[in-house]
C-alpha positions in Angstrom: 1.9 -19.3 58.7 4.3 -22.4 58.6 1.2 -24.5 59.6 -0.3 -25.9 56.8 -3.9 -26.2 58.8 -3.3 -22.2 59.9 -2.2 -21.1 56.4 -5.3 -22.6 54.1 -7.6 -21.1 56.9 -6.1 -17.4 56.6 -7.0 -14.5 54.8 -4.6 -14.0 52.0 -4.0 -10.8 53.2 -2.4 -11.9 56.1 0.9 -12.7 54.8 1.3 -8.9 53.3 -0.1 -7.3 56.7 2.4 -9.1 58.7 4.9 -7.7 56.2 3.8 -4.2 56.6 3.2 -4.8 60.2 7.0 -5.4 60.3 7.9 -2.7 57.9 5.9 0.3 60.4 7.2 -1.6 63.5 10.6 -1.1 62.0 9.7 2.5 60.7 8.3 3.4 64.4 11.8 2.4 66.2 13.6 3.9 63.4 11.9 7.4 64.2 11.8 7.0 68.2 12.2 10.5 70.0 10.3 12.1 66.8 7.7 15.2 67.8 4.4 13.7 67.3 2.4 16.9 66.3 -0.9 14.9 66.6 -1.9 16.1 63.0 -2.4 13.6 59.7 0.9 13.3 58.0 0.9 14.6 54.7 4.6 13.7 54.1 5.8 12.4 50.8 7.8 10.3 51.8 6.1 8.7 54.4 4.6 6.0 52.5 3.7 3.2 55.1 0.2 4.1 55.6 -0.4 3.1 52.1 -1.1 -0.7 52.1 -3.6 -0.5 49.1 -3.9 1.5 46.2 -7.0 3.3 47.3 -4.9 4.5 50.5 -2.7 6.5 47.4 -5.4 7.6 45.8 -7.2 9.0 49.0 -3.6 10.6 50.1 -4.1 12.8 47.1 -7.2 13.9 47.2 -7.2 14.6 50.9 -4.1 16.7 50.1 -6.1 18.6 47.9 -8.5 20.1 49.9 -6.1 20.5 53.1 -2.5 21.2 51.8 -0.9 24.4 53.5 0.0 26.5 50.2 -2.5 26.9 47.2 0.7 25.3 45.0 0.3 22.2 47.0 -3.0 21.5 46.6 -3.1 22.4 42.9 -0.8 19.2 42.3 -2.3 16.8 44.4 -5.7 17.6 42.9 -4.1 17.1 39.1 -2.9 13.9 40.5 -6.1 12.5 41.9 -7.9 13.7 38.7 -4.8 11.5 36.7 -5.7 8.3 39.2 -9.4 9.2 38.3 -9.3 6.1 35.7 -8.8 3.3 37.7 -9.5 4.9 41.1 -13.4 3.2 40.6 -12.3 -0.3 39.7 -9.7 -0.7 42.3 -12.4 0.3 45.3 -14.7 -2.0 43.9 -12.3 -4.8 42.7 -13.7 -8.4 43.5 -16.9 -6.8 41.8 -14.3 -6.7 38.2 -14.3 -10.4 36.0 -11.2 -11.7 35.3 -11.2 -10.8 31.5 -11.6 -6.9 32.8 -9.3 -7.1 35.0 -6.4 -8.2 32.3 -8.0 -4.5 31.0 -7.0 -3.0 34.5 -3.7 -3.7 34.1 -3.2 -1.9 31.0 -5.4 1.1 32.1 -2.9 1.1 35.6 0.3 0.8 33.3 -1.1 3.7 30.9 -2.2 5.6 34.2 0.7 5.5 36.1 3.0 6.4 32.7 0.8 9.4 32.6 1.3 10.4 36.5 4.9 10.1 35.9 5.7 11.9 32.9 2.8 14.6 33.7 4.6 18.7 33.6 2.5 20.8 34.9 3.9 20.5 38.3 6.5 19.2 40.4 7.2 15.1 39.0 5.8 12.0 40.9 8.4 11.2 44.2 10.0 8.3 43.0 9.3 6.4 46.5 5.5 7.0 46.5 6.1 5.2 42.7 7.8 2.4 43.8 5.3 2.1 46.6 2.3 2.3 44.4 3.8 -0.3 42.0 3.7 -2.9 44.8 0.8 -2.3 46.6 -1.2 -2.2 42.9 0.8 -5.7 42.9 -0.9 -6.7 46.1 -4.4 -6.3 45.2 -4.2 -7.5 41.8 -2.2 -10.6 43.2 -5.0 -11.0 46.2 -7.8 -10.3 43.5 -6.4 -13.2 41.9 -6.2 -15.1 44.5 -9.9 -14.6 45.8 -11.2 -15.4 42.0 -9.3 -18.4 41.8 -10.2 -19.6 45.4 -13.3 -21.9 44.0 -11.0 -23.5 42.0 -10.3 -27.5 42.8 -7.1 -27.1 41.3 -6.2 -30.9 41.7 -9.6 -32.3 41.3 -11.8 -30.0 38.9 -11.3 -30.8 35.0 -7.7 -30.4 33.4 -9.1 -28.1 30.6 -11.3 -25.2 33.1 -8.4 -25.7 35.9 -5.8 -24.6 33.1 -7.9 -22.2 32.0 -8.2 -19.9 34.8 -4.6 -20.1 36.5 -3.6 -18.8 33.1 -6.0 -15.8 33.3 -4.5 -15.3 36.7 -0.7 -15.6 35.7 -1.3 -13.6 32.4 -2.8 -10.5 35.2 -0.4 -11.4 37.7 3.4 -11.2 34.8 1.6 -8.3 32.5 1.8 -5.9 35.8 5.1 -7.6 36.7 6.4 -7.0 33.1 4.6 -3.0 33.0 6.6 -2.2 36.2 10.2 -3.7 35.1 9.5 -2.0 31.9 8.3 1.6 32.8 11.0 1.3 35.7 13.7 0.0 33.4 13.0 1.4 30.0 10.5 4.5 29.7 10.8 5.9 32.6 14.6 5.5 32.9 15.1 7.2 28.9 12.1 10.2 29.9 14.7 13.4 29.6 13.1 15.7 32.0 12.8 13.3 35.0 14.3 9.9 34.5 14.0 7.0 36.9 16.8 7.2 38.8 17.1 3.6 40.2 17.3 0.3 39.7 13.9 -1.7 37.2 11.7 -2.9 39.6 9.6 -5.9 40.0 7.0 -6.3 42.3 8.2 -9.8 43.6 5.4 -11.1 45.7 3.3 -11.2 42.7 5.8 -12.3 40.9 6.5 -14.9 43.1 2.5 -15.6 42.8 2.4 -15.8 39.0 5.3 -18.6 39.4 3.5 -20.7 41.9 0.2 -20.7 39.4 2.5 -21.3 36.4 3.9 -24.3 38.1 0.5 -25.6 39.1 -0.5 -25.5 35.8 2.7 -27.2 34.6 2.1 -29.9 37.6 -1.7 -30.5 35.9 0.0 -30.2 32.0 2.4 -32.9 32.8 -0.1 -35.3 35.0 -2.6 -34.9 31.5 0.0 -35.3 29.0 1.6 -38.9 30.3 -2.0 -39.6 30.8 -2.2 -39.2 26.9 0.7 -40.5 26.0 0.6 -44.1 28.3 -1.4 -47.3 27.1 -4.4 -47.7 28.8 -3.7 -50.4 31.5 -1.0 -48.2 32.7 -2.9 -45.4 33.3 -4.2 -46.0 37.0 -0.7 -46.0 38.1 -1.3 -41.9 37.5 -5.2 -41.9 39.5 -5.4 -38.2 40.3 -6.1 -39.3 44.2 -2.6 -40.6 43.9 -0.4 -38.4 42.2 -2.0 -35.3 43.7 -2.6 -36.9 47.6 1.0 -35.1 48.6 -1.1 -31.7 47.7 -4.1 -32.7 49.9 -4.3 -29.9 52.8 -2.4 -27.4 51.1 -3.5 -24.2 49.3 -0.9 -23.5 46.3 -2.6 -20.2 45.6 -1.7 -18.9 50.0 1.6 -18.2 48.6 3.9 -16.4 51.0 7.8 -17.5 52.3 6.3 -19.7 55.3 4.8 -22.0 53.0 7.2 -22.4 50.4 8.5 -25.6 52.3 5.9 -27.3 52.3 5.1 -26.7 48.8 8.5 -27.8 47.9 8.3 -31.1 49.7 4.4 -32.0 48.0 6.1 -31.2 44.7 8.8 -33.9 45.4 6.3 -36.3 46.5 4.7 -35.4 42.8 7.9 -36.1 40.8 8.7 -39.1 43.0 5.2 -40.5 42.3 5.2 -40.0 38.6 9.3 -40.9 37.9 7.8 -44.6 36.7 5.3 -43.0 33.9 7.8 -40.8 32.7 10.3 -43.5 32.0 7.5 -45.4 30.0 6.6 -42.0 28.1 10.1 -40.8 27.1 10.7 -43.8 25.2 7.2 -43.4 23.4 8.8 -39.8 22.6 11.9 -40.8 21.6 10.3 -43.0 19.0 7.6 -40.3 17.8 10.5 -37.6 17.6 12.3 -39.9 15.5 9.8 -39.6 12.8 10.2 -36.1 12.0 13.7 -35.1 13.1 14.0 -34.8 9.5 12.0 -31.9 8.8 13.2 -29.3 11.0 9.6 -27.5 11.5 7.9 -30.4 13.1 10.9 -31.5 14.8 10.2 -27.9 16.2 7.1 -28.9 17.0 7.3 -31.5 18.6 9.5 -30.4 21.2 6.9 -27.2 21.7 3.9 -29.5 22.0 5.9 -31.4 24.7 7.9 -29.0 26.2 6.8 -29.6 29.6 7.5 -33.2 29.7 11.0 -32.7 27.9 12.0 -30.4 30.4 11.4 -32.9 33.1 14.8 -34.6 34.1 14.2 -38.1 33.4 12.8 -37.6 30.2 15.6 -34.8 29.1 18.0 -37.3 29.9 16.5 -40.5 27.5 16.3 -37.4 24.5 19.8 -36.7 24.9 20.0 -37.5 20.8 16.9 -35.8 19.7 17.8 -32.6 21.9 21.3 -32.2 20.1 19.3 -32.7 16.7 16.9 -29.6 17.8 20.2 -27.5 18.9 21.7 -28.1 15.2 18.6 -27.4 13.7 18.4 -24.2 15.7 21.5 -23.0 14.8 21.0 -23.7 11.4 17.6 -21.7 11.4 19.4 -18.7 13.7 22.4 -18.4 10.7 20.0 -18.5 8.4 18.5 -15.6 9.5 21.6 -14.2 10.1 22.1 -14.7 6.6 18.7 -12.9 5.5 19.6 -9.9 8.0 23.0 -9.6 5.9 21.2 -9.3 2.4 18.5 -6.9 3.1 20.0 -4.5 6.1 21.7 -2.2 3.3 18.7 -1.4 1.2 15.6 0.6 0.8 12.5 -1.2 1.9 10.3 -3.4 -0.6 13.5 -4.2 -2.7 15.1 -7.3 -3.4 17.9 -6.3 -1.1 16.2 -4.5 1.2 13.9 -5.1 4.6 10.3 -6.7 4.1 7.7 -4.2 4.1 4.5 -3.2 6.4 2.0 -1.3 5.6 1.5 2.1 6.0 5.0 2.6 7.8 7.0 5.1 7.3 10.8 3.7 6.5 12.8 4.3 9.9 9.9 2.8 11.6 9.4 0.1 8.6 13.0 -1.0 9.6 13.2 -1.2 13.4 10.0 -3.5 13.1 11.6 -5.8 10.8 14.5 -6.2 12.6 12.7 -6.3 15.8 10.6 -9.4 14.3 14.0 -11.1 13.7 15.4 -10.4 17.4 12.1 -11.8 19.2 12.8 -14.8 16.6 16.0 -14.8 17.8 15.2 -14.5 21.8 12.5 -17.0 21.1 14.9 -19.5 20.0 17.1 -18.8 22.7 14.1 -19.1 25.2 13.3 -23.2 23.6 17.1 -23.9 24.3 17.4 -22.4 27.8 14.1 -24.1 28.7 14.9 -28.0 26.9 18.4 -28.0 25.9 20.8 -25.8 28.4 22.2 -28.9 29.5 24.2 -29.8 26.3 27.4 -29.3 25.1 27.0 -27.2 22.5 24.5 -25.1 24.0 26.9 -22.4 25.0 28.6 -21.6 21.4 24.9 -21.7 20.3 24.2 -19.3 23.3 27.3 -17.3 22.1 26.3 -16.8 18.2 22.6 -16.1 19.5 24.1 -13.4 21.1 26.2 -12.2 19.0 23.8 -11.8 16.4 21.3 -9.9 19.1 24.3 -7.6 19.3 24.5 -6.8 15.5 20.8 -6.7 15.4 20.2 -4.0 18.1 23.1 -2.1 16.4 21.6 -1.8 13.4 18.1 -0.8 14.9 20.4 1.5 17.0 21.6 3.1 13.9 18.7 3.5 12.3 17.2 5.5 14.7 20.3 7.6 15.3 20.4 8.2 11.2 16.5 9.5 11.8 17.5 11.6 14.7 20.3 13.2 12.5 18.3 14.0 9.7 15.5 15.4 11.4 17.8 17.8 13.4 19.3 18.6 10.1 15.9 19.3 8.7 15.1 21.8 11.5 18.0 23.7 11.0 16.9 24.3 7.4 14.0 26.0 6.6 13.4 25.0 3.2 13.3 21.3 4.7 8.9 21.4 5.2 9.4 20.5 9.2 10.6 23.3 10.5 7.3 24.8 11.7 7.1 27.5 14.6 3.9 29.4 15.9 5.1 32.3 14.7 5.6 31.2 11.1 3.0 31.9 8.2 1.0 29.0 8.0 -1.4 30.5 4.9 -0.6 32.4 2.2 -3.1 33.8 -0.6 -1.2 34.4 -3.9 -2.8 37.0 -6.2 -0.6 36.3 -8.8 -2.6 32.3 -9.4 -5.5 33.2 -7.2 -4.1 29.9 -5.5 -4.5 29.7 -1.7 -1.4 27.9 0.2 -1.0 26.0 3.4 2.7 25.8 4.9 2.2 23.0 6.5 3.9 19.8 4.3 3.1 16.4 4.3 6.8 15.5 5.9 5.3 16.7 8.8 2.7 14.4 9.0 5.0 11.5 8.5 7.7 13.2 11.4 4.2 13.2 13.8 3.9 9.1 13.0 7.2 8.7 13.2 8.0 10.4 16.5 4.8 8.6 17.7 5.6 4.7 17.0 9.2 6.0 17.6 8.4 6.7 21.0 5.8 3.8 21.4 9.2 1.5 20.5 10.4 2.7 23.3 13.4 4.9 21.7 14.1 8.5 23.6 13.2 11.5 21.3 15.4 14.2 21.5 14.0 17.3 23.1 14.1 19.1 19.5 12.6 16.5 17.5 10.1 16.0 20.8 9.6 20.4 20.7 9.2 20.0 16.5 6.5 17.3 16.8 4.4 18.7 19.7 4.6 22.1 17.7 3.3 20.4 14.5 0.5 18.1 16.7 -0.6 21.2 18.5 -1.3 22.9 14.7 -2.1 19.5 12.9 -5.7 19.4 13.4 -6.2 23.3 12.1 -3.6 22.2 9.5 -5.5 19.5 8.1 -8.6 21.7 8.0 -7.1 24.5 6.2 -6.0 22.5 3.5 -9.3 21.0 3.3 -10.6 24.9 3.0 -7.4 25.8 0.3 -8.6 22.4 -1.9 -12.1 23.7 -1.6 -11.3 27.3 -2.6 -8.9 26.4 -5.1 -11.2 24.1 -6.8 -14.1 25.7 -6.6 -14.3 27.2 -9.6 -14.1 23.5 -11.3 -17.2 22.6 -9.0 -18.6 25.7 -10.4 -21.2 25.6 -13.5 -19.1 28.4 -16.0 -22.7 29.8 -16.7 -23.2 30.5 -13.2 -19.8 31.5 -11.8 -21.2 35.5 -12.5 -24.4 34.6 -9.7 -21.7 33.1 -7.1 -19.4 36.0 -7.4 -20.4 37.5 -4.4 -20.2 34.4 -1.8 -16.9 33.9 -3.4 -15.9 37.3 -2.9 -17.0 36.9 0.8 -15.4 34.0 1.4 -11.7 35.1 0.0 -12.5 38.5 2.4 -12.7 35.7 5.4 -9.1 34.7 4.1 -7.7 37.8 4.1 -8.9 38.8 7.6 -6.7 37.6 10.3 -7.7 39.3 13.3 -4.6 40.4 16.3 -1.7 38.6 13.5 0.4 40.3 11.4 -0.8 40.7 7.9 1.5 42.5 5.1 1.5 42.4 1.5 4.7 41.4 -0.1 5.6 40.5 -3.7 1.9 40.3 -4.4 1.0 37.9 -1.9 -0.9 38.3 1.2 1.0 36.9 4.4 -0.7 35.3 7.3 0.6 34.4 10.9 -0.7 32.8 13.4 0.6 32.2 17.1 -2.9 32.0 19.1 -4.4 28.5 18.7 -7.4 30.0 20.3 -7.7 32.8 17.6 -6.8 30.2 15.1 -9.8 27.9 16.4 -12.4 30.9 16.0 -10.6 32.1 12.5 -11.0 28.3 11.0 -14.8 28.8 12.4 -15.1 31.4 10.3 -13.7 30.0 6.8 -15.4 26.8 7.0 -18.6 29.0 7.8 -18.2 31.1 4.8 -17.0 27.9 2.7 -20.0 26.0 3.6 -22.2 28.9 2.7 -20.5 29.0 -0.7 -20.7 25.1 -1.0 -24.6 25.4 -0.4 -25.2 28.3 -3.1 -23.2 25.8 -5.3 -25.4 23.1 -4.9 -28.2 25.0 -4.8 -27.7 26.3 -8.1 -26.2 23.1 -9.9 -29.7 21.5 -8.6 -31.4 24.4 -10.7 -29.5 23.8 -13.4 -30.3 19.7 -13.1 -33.8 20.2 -13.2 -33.9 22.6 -16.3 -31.7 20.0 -18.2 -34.4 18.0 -17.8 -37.2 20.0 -18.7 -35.2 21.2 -21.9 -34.2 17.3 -22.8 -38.4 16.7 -22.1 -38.7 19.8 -24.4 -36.9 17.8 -27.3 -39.5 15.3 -27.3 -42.6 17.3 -27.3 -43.7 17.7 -30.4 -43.5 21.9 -31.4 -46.9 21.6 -34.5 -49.5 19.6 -32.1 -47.9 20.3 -28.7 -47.8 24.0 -28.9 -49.4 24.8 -25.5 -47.1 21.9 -23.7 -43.9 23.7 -25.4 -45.2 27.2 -23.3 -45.8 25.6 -20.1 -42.8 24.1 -19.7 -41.0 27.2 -21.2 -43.0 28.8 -18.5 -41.8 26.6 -15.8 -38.4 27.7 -16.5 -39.4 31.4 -16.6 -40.8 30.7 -13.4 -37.6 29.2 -11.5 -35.0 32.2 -12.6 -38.4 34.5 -11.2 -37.6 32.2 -8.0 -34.1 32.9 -8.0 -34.3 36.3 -8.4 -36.7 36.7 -5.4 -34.1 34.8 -3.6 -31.8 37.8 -4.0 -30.1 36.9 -7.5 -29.6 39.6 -9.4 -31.0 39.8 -13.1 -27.6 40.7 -14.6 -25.7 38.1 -12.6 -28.0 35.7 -13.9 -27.8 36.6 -17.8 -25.1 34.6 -18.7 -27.0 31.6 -16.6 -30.1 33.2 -18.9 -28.1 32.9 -22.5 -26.8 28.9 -21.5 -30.5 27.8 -21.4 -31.4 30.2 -24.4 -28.5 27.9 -26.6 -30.1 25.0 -24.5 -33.9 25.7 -25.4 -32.7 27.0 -29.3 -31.4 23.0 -29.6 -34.7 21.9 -28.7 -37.1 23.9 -31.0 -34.4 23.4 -33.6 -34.7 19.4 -33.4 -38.5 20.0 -33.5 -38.5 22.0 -36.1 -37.2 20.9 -38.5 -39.2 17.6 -37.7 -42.2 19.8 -38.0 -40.8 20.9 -41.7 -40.5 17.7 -42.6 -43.9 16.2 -42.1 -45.8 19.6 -41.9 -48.3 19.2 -45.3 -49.2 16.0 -43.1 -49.4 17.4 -39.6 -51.3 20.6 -40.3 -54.3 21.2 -39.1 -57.2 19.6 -41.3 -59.4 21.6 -43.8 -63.0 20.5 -44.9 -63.3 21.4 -48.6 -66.8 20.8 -50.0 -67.1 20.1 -54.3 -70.5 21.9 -55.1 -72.1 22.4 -58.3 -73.9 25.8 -58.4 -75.1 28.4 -61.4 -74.3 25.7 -63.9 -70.3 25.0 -62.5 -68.2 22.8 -60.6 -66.9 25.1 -57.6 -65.3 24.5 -54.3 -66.5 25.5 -50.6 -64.9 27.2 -49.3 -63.3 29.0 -52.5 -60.2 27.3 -53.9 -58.0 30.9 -53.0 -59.3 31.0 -49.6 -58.6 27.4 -49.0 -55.1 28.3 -50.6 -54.8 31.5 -48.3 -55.7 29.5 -45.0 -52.9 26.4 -45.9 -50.3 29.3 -46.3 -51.1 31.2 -43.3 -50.7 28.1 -41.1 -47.9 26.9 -43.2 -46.9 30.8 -42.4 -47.5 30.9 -38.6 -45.1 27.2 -38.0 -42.3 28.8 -40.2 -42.1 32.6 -37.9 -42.5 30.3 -34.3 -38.5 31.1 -34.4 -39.6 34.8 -34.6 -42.0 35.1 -31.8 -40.2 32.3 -29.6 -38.0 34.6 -26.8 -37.0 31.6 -24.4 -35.5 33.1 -21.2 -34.2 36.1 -22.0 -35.3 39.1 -19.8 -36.6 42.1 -21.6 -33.9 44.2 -23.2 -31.7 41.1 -23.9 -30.8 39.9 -27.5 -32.9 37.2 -28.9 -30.6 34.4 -30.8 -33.7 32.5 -32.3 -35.1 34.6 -35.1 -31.8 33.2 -37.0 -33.1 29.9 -36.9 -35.6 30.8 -40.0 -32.5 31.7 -42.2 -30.4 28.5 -40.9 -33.4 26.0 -42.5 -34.4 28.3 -45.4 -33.3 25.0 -47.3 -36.2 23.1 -45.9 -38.9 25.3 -47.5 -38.7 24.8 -51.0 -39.6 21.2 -50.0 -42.3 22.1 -48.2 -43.5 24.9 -50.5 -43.4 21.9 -53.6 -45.1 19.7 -51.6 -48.1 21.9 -51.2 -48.3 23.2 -54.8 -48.6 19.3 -55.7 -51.2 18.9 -53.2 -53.6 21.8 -54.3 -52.3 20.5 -58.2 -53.7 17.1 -56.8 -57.0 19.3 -55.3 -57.1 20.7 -59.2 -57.4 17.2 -60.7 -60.3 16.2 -58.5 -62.4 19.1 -60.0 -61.1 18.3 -63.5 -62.5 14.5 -63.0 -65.8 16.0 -62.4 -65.7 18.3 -65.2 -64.7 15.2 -67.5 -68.3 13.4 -66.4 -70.6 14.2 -69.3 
């Protein structure tokens, strides 16, 4: 492995089998003189058969089927159905793309958080933990390595070279980072089986994502004084030069043997490219001097070029920039300091208080705001330690950095401590709104408003966010906030639908048309009988009121079936009736337009149409005395419409009647009309007659027996038949003169 001809030709896997080779060589003289039984071990802690993470999932499921109590194989088959999730992609992995495998290690971080803190049986053995974390670490570090093996990494284009290690790093430090956190954070703060030793970091892979990280800092540094030289000097930096100390070596075969020779090419490097970076400092010396005036690009500067500041011959030519970027650090990190100090004492969205999110609920609100201004913090200490750790003043800056962390994670401390107080105050209180046990009434009918009442308040909605981005902060819930939260999620779903179900049924009667409230009587009826019954809980009447409980989610789900059932059935009749109700409105408004002397026959069709839908209803089960005060609405509705055409029919009815043919004849020696002047006289009245008494024979919707409200209509526009009555005396005195101008002929 020391050989650099040996090494590139390996496997990568050899370097971790000669490790486990050594480990169960060690294990097997450790256990000399043991009883071999001849039989599969099955022993938790015997963990050295497990070189990848298939081997742990197959330990499980083999336990399953052939553990020796019933117990035994219960929990090894709930945790291979937990490792279910990535079981698939870690059998199959060089089949996964690089972009799904940065997906992998989130799913494996989430996976193994879930086999840890599982309760349904005896916890995860730490050791088998441990174990799995590292050999997860082995085959997503030899996946990596396998991807990345087509790679030229000294001769293929900057841009794709640079691309890929960093897909690799970024899968190689987010498992690193998921095991020092769950090991050193989570897991450590989880109440009813914390971690008991130290965070742990898988280090080979660790070790990995530093070698790829510094291969592309090698190809970073090689481009940039490319960049940054004049052209003639550039062949001094020939990638066949610079890189030649590399040529037979494989940086991504990491593993202790070659870490020599490694260390010697990279000398070769820096020897090979002191010359350029001499040249290049002074070219950044002079470019930094232009904006060490304006703190932000002075900032940037240094972040654009980070990776040839940090290299020691050019650190040491920006000796004078580098203290200007400390000063203008410590003047940014009091500053916030100073911001912290004028908003940490009030309520969020004030002048004086933290800057709002959105949609967070204030304890959370503040821990992210002040968590903003610690990774600002930490990320100004991170710029310092990497370009300016070197400098005098580097350690007071370190020092007020610090301090300022200090005050910062004490007031996020407190702020969660002030949450956790409250809320245990709250429980203790049962007028609070988050005290909620099974056994508690969760609805309540009050006959006294007719108003039907959830007990489930909107504080606990908030307490269920809160406990949840609490907890995803990483903060440790106490047991009874924990207890409170899982008793409010396990009712919050039914919760939200019974309030859904109370809003429908209180405001049902708004939906309602008032004219048709008497025909949905009876689904409402059946609906508030659904409410009251509340089958195996304890129902008593009290005060009035009708008292439900409920401590079966079970019954609960089947009893929520049955009000949503009996709501929805009351929702269709609604509709169902309000569509009625749209299309009479506009037949009726059609009605007002028709007009009542020429359009007779239209005016009874469409009456009849009407007639016709409450005939419909009716056969659909309505009864005819739920329906009369639907019946009397339409009457006033249809008593509008004749109105409006009648008296438009007064108005204009000596012009709209029907015409009669009147013949002048001279006969037996006189002037005489044909038909008679007193029948003509008789027919104009009867007609004018029959128009007048439509109110009288009109009966709109009514059913028989019912009042009729249109016969009044007569007496309510008695006014308008004097005019019509003058009008046709002068048109028969006009009918007069024309027979007079005949007599007057001699």
């Amino acid at each position: 492995m020391r050989d650099e001809r040996w090494s590139s030709a390996f496997d990568p896997k050899l370097a971790g089998l000669l490790s486990e080779l050594e480990q169960g060589l060690g294990s097997v003289i450790r256990r000399a003189g043991t009883e071999d039984t001849g039989k599969r071990s099955h022993r938790e802690d015997d963990i050295l058969g497990i070189l990848t993470p298939v081997d742990e999932f197959q330990y499980w499921a083999d336990l399953s089927e052939s553990g020796d109590r019933s117990t035994v194989r219960e929990r090894a088959s709930h945790f291979s159905e937990l490792f279910k999730p990535i079981e698939k992609d870690y059998s199959g992995l060089d089949g996964v793309c690089l972009s799904d495998a940065v997906e992998l290690v989130e799913v494996s971080r989430d996976t193994l958080d879930d086999v840890w803190r599982q309760n349904d049986h005896d916890p995860f053995p730490e050791t088998r933990m441990l174990r799995l974390m590292d050999v997860i670490g082995g085959a997503l570090g030899r996946y990596v390595q396998k991807k990345l093996s087509g790679v030229k990494l000294f001769m293929d284009p900057f841009l794709s070279v640079r691309e890929s290690l960093r897909v690799g790093v970024v899968i190689c430090e987010q498992w690193v980072s998921a095991c020092e956190h769950l090991s050193g954070q989570v897991w450590k703060r989880y109440a009813p089986y914390p971690w008991k030793g130290d965070k742990h970091r898988p280090q080979a892979l660790h070790s990995l994502a530093q070698r790829l990280d510094e291969v592309v800092t090698i190809r970073t540094v090689h481009e940039k004084l490319l960049r940054l030289l004049p052209g003639g000097k550039q062949q001094a930096l020939a990638s066949a030069r610079v890189f030649e100390p590399f040529s037979g070596l494989n940086p991504l075969h990491y593993n202790p043997y070659t870490e020599p020779l490694w260390r010697a090419a990279v000398a070769q490097f820096e020897r090979a490219i002191a010359p350029a970076e001499q040249e290049v400092a002074g070219r950044l010396k002079a470019y930094i001097a232009d904006v060490q005036d304006n703190p932000q690009q002075l900032l940037q500067a240094f972040q654009k070029h980070k990776e040839l500041i940090r290299r020691p011959n050019v650190s040491k030519e920006l000796q004078s920039e580098r203290e200007t970027l400390l000063a203008r650090l410590l003047e940014y990190i009091k500053g916030l300091r100073t911001d912290f100090e004028g908003r940490c004492h009030g309520a969020p969205g004030e002048k004086s208080g933290p800057l709002t999110g959105r949609n967070l609920p204030e304890v959370v609100n503040n821990i992210v705001w002040v968590r903003q201004l610690l990774h600002k913090v930490e990320d100004s200490i991170k710029i310092a330690e990497a370009l300016l750790s070197d400098l005098s003043g580097f350690r007071s800056f370190l020092r007020f950095c610090d301090d300022l962390l200090e005050v910062l994670r004490a007031y996020e401390q407190e702020q969660f401590d002030d949450w956790s107080r409250d809320i245990l105050s709250g429980l203790s209180d049962p007028k609070s709104g988050i005290s909620l046990q099974a056994s508690n009434r969760v609805m309540e009918l009050d006959h006294i408003d007719g108003k039907l009442k959830i007990h489930y308040s909107d504080r606990l909605v908030t307490l269920l966010r809160e406990v949840r981005q609490l907890s995803a902060l990483g903060f440790p819930i106490p047991a009874k906030i924990q207890q409170a939260a899982n008793t409010a999620d396990k009712f919050y779903r039914q919760a939200i639908i019974l309030k859904q179900v109370a809003h429908f049924y209180n405001t049902i009667d708004q939906q309602m048309i008032p004219s048709q409230r008497p025909m949905m009587l009876n689904y409402a009826l059946a609906f508030e009988q659904v409410i009251k019954q509340n089958p195996r809980s304890q129902s008593r009447e009290s005060g009035g009121k009708l008292q439900i409980t409920w401590d079966n989610p079970k019954e609960l789900e089947v009893y929520i079936g049955k009000l949503q059932s009996a709501a929805e059935r009351l929702s269709t009749e609604n509709r169902k009736l309000r569509k009625w109700h749209t299309d009479f409105t506009e037949k009726v408004v059609t009605l007002m337009t028709v007009d009542l002397l020429r359009h007779q026959q239209r005016w009874k069709d469409g009456l009849q149409e009407l007639r016709t839908g409450f005939a419909t209803l009716e056969a659909q089960g309505f009864r005819s005395g739920e329906m009369k005060a639907w019946r009397q609405h339409w009457n006033h509705q249809l008593y509008k419409a004749l109105e409006h055409q009648y008296q438009t029919g007064l108005e204009a009815l000596n012009k709209n009647l029907p015409e009669i043919h009147i013949d002048l004849t001279f006969k037996q020696g006189r002037l005489q009309f044909r038909p008679p002047f007193e029948e003509v006289r008789a027919k104009y009245f009867r007609e004018m007659k029959r128009f007048i008494s439509i109110p009288n024979q009109f009966k709109g919707v009514s059913a028989q027996g019912e009042e009729l409200i249109f016969s009044v209509m007569i007496d309510r526009n008695a006014s308008g038949f004097l005019t019509i009555f003058s009008k046709a005396e002068d048109l028969f005195s006009r009918l007069l003169g024309v027979q007079d101008k005949f007599k007057a002929i001699p």
